[in-house]
C-alpha positions as CSV (number, residue, x, y, z in Angstrom):
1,X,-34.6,25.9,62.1
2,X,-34.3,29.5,60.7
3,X,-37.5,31.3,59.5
4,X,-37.9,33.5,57.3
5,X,-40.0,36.8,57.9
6,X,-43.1,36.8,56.7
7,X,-42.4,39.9,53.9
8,X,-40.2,37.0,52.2
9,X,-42.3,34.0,52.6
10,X,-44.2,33.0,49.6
11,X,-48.2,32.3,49.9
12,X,-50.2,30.0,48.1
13,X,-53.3,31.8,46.4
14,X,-55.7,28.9,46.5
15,X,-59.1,29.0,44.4
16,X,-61.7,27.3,45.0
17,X,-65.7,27.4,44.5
18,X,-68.0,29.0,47.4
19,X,-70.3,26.3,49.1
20,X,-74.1,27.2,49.1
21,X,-73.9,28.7,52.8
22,X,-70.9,30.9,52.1
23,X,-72.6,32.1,48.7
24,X,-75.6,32.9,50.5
25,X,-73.9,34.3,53.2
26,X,-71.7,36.8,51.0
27,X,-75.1,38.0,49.5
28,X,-76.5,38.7,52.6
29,X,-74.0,40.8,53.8
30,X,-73.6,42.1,50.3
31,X,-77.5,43.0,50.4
32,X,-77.0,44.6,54.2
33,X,-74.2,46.9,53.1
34,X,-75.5,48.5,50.1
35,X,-79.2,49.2,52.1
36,X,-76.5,51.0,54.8
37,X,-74.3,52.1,52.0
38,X,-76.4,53.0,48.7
39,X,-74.4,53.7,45.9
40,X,-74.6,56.8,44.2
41,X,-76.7,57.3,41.5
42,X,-75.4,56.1,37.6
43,X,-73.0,54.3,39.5
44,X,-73.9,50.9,38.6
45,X,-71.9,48.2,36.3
46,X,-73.6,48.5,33.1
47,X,-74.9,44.9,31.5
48,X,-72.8,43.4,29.4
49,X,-74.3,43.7,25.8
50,X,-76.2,40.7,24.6
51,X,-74.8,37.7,23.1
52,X,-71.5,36.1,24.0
53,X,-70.7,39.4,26.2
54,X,-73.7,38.4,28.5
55,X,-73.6,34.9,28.3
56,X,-69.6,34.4,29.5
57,X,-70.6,36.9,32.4
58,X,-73.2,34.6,33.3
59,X,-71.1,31.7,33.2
60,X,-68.4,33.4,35.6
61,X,-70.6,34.6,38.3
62,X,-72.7,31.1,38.3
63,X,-69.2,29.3,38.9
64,X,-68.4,32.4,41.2
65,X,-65.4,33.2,39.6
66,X,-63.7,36.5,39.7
67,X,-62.5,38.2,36.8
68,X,-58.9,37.0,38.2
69,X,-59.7,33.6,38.9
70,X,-61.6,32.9,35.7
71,X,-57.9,34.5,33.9
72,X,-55.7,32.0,35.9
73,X,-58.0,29.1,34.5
74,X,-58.1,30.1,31.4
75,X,-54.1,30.7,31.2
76,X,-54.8,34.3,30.1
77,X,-51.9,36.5,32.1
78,X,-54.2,39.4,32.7
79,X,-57.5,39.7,34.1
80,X,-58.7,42.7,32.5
81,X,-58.8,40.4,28.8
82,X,-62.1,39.0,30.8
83,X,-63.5,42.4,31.7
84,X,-63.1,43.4,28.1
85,X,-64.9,40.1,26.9
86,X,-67.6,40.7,28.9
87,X,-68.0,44.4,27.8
88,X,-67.9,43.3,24.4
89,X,-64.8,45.0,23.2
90,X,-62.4,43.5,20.7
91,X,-60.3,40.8,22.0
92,X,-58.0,38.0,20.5
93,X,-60.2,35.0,19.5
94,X,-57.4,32.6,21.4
95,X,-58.2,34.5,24.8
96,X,-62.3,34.0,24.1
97,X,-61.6,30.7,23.3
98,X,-60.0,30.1,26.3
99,X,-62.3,31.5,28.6
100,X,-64.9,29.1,27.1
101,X,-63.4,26.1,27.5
102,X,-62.5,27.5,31.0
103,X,-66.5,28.1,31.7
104,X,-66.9,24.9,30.1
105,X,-69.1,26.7,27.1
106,X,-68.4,26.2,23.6
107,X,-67.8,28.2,20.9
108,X,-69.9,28.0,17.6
109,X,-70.1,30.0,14.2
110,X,-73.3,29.9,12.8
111,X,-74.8,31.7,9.4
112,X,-77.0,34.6,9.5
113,X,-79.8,34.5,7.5
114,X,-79.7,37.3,5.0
């Protein structure tokens, strides 16, 4: 049997959600390097603005989806569509769509009142 070096072997990317433990887990250590390492100051992500913005973030980080992963599930080919979503920029309606159904949310036009 002939192998083939690793540089040419092809890898499965597998995704899959974070048990309790491991989440808990990842926010300790999370929580332990930035009281070593504090960022510097006006660093921080911004919120994402309020409305759908905020409420898709929410979504993705309760499933604990990457901005990647959440892109591969929704069939959209790059994952900076979901970072735009979620900073409220403009972005086709097909690739918000998407993203909602991929969350499992549901999109709904409703009538301002005047």
């Amino acid at each position: 049997m002939v192998k083939m070096p690793m540089s040419k072997q092809k890898l499965k990317h597998l995704n899959r959600s974070l048990s309790d433990e491991e989440r808990a887990r990842h926010a300790q250590i999370r929580a332990a390097v930035v009281h070593e390492f504090p960022p510097k100051p006006g660093t921080a992500r911004a919120a994402s603005p309020p409305g759908i913005p905020a409420r898709i973030r929410q979504a993705r980080e309760a499933q604990g989806l990457t901005w990647y992963a959440l892109a591969k599930a929704a069939g959209i080919p790059n994952q900076a569509t979901i970072r735009d979503i979620e900073q409220g920029k403009d972005v086709k309606f097909s690739n918000l769509q998407s993203v909602a159904i991929a969350l499992g949310l549901r999109l709904e036009l409703v009538e301002q009142a005047v």
